[in-house]
KEPAKOL-60586 format. One record per residue (C-alpha): z, x, y; residue number from 0; residue in one letter. Coordinates in Angstrom, 1 decimal, decimal comma. Last residue first. Layout:
% residues N
<rec Z="Z" X="X" Y="Y" i="NUM" aa="A"/>
...
% end
This chain:
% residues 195
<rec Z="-69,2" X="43,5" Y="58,6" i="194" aa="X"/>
<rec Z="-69,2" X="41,9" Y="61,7" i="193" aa="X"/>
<rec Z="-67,5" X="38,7" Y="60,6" i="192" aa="X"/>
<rec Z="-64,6" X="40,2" Y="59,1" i="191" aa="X"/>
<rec Z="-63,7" X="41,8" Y="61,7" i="190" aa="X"/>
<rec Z="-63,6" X="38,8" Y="64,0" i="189" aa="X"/>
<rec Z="-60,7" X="37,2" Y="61,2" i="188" aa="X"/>
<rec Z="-58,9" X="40,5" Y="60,4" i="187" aa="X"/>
<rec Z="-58,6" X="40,7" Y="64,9" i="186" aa="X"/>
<rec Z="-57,8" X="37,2" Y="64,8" i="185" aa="X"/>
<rec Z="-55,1" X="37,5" Y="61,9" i="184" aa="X"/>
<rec Z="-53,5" X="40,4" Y="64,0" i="183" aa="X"/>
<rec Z="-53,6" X="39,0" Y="67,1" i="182" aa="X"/>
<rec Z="-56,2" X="39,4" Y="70,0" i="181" aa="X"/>
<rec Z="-55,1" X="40,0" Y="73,4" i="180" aa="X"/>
<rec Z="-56,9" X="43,5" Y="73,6" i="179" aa="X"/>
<rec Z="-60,4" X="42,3" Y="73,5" i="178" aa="X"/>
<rec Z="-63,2" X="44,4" Y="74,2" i="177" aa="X"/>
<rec Z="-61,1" X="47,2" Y="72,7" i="176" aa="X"/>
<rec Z="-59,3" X="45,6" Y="70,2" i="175" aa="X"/>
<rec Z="-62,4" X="43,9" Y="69,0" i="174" aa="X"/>
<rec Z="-64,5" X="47,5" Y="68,8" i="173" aa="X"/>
<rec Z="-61,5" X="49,7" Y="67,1" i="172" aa="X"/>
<rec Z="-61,4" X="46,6" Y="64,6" i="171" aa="X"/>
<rec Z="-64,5" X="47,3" Y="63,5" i="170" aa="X"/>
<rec Z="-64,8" X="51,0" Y="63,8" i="169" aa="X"/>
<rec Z="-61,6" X="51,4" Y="61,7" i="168" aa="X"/>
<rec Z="-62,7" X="49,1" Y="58,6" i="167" aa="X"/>
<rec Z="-66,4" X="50,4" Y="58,3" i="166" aa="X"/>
<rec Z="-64,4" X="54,6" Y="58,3" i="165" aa="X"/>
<rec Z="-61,6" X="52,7" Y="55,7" i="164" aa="X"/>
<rec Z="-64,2" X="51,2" Y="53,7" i="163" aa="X"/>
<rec Z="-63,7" X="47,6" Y="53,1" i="162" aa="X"/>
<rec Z="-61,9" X="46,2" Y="49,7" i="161" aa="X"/>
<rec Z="-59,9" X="43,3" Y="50,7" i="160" aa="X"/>
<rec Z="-56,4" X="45,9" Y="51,2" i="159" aa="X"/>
<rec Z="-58,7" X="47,6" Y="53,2" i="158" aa="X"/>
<rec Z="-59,0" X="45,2" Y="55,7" i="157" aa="X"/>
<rec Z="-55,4" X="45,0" Y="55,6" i="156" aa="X"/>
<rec Z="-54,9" X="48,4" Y="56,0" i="155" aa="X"/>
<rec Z="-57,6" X="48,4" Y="59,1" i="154" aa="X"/>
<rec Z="-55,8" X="45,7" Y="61,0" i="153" aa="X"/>
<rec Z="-52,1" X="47,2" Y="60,1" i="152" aa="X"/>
<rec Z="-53,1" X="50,3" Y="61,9" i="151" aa="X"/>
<rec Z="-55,0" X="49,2" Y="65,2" i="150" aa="X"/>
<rec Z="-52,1" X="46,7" Y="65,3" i="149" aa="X"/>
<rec Z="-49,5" X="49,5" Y="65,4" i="148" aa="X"/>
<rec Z="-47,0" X="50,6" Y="62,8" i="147" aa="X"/>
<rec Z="-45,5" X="47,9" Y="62,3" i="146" aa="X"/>
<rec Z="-41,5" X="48,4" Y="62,2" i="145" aa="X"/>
<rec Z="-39,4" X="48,2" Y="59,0" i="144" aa="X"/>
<rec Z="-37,0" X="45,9" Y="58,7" i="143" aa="X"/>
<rec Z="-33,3" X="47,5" Y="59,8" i="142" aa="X"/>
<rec Z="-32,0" X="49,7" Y="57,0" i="141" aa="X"/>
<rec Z="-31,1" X="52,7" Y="59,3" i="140" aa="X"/>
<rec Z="-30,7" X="56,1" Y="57,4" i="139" aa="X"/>
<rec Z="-32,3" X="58,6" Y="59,9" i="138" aa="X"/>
<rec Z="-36,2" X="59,4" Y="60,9" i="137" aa="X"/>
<rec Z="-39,0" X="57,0" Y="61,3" i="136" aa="X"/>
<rec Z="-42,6" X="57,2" Y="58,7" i="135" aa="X"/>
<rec Z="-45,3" X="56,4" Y="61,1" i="134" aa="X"/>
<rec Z="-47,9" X="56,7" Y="58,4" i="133" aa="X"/>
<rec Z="-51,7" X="56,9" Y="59,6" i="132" aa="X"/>
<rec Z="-51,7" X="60,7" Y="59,5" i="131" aa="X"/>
<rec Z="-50,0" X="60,8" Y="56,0" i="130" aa="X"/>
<rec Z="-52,5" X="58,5" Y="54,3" i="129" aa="X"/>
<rec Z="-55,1" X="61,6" Y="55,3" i="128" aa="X"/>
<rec Z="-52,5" X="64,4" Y="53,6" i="127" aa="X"/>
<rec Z="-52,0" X="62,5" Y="50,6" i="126" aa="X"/>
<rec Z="-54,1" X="63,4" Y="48,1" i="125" aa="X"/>
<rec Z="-54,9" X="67,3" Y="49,2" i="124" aa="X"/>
<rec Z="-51,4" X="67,7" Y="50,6" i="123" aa="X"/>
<rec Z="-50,2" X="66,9" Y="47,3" i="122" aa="X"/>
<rec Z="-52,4" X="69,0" Y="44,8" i="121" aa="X"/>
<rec Z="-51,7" X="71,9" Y="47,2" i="120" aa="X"/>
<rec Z="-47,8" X="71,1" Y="46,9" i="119" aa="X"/>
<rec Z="-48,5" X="70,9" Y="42,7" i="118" aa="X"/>
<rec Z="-50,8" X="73,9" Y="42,4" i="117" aa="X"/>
<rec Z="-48,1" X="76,0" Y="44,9" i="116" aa="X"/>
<rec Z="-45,3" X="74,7" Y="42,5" i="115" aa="X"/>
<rec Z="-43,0" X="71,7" Y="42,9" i="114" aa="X"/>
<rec Z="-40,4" X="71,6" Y="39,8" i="113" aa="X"/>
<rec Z="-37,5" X="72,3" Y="42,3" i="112" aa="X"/>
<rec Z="-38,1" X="71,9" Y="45,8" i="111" aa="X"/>
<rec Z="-39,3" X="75,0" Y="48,1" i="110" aa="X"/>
<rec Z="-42,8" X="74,7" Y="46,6" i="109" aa="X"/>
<rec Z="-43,1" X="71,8" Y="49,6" i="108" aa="X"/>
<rec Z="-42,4" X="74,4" Y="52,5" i="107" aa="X"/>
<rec Z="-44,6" X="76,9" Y="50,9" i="106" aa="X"/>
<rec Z="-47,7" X="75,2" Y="50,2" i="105" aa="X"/>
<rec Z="-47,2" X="73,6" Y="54,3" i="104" aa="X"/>
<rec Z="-50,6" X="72,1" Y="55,0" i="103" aa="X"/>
<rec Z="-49,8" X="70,7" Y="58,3" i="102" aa="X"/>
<rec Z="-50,3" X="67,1" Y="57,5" i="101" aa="X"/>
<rec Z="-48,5" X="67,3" Y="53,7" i="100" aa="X"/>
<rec Z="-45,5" X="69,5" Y="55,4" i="99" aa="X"/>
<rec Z="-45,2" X="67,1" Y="58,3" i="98" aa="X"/>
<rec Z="-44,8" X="64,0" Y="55,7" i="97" aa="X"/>
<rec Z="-42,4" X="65,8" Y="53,4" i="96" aa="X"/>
<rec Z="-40,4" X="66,4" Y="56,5" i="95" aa="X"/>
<rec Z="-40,3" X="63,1" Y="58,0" i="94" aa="X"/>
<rec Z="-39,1" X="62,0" Y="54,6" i="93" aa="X"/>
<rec Z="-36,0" X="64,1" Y="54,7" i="92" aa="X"/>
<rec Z="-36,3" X="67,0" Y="51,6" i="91" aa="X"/>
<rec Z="-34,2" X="68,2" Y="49,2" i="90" aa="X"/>
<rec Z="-33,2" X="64,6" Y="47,8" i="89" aa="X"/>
<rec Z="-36,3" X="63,7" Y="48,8" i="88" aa="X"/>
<rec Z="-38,7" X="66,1" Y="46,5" i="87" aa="X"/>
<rec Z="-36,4" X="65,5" Y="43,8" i="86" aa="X"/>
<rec Z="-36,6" X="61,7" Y="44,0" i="85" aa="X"/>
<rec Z="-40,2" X="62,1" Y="44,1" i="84" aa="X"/>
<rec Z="-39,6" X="64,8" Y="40,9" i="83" aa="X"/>
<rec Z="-38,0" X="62,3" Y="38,6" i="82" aa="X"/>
<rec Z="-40,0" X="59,3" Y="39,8" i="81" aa="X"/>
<rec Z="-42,8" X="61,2" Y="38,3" i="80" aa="X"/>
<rec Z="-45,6" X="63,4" Y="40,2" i="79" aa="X"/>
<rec Z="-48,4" X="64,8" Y="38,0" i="78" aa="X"/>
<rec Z="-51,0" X="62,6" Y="39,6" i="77" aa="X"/>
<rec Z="-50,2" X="61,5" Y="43,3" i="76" aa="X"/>
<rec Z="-49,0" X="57,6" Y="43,1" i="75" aa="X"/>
<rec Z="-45,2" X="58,6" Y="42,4" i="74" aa="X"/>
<rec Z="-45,3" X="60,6" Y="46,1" i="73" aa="X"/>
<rec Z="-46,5" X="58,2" Y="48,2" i="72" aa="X"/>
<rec Z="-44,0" X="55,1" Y="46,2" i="71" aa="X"/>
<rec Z="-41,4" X="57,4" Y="47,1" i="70" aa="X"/>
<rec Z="-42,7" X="58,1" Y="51,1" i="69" aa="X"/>
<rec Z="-42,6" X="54,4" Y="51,4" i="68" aa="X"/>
<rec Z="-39,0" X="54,3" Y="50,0" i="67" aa="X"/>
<rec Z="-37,8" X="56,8" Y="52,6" i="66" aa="X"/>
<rec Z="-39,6" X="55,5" Y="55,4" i="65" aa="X"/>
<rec Z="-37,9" X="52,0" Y="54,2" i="64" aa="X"/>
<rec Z="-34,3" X="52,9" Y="54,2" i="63" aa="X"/>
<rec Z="-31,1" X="53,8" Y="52,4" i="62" aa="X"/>
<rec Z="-33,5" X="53,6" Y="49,4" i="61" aa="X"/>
<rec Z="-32,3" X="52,6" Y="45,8" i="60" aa="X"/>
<rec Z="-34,3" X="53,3" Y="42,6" i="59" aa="X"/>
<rec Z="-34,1" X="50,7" Y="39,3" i="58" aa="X"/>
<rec Z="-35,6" X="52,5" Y="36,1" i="57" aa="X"/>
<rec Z="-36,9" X="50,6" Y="33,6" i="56" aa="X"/>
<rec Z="-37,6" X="52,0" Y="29,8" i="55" aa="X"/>
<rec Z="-39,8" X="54,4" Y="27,8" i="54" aa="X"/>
<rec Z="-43,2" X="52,6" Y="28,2" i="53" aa="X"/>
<rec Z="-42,2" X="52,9" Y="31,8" i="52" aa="X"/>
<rec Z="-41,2" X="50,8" Y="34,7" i="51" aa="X"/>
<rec Z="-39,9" X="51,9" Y="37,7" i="50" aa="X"/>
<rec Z="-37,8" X="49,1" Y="39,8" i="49" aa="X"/>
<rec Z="-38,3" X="49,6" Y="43,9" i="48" aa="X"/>
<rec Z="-35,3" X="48,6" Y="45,6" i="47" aa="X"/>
<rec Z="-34,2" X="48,5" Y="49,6" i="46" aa="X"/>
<rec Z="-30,5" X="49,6" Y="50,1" i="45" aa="X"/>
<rec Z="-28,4" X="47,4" Y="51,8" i="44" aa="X"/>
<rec Z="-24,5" X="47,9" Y="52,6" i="43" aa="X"/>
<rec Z="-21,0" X="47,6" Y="52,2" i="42" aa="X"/>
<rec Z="-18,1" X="50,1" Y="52,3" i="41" aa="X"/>
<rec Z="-19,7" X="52,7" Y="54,1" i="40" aa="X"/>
<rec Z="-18,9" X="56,1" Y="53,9" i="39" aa="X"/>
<rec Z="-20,9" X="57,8" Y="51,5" i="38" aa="X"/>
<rec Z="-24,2" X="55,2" Y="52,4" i="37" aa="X"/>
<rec Z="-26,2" X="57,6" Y="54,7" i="36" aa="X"/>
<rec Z="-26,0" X="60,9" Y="52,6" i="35" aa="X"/>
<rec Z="-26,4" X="59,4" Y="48,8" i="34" aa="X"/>
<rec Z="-29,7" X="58,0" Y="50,3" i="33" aa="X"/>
<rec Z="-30,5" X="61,3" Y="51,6" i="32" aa="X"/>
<rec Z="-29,4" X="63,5" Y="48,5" i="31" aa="X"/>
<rec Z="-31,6" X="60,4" Y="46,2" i="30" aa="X"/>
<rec Z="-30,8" X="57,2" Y="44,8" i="29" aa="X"/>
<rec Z="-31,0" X="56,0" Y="41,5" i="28" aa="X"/>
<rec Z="-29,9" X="52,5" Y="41,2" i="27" aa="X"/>
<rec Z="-27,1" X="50,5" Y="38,8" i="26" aa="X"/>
<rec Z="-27,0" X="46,6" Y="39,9" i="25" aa="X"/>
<rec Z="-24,0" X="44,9" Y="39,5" i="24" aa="X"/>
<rec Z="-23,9" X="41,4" Y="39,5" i="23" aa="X"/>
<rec Z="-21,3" X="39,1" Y="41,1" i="22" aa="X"/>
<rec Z="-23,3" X="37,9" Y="44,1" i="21" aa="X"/>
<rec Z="-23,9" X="41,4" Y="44,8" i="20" aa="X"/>
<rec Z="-22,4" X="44,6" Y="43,6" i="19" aa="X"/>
<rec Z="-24,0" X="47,7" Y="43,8" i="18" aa="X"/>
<rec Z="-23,7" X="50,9" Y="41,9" i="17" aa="X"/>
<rec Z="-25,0" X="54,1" Y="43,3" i="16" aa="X"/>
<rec Z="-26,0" X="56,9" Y="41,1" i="15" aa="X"/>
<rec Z="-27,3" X="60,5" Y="42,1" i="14" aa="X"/>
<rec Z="-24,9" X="62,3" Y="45,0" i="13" aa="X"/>
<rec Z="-22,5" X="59,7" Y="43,3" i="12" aa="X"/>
<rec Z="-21,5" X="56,3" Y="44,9" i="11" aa="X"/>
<rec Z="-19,5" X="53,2" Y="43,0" i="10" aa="X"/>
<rec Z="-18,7" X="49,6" Y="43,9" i="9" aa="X"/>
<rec Z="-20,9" X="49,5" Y="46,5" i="8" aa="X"/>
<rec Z="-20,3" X="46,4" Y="47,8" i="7" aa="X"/>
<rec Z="-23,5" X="43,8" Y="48,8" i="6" aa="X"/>
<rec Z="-27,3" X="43,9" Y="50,0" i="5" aa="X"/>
<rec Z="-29,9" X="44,7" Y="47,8" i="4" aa="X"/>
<rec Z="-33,5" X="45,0" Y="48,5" i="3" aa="X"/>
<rec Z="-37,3" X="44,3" Y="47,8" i="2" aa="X"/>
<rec Z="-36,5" X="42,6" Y="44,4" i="1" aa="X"/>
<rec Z="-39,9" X="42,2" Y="42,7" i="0" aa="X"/>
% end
């Protein structure tokens, strides 16, 4: 998987960017945002996720990582396609989409085209709980994206290796609080043990 590109863009539209590095070009979909924070550079980095279907591969750009996050968010919600994420956040900033989804905001999300009240209900429904542990940060930087706290990346991982999020958050809420110099594999590590 290609996590980003760095090099020339060769050519921006409000829907297409084309990047050059090391001598290939890579064609990318990109959204109003993306399009936004990269019209006026010369050079740049957009992180990649590459869509593939039965009908073909799509390669998407992201000006940054909240953005791209929020992307993959949206594609894993049944009845959402690539097509309508990038809808979604070319009308929307991801910091938006995410405060709609927590507060329950039907109208705010049926505001972009092909999103219906079924479609915004059906999305605050799936992703409203992800949304409260994602710290997704505002405006176009492409510097590495942050943690979001230990607490946070303890329980995801321990998810990740198939423990119940409620299991996973009491556990490492217990070692962090009886001992806060832990790190991150030590916390996974102890967790593990009491489960």
């Amino acid at each position: 998987m290609i996590a980003y590109i760095k090099g020339k863009f060769v050519v921006k539209l409000p829907a297409i960017a084309i990047m050059e590095a090391n001598g290939i070009g890579y064609e990318m979909q990109i959204s109003l945002n993306t399009y936004s924070a990269i019209k006026d550079a010369d050079n740049g980095l957009l992180y990649t996720y590459l869509h593939i279907t039965e009908n073909g591969q799509t390669f998407f750009g992201f000006a940054d990582m909240a953005e791209k996050e929020m992307f993959l968010l949206l594609i894993g919600v049944s009845g959402i396609g690539s097509a309508t994420a990038r809808m979604m956040l070319s009308g929307l900033k991801p910091r938006e989409i995410s405060d709609a989804i927590t507060q329950g905001n039907t109208a705010l999300l049926s505001t972009v085209k092909g999103i219906g009240k079924k479609t915004a209900e059906r999305l605050i429904l799936e992703l409203r709980d992800k949304m409260g542990k994602k710290v997704l940060e505002p405006g176009g930087t492409t510097s590495s994206p942050k943690p979001i706290s230990l607490e946070d990346d303890a329980v995801q991982a321990l998810m990740a290796l198939g423990i119940a999020r409620p299991a996973a958050e009491n556990v490492v809420k217990k070692h962090i609080l009886s001992n806060p110099e832990l790190s991150l594999e030590e916390i996974i590590k102890q967790s593990l043990k009491n489960l």
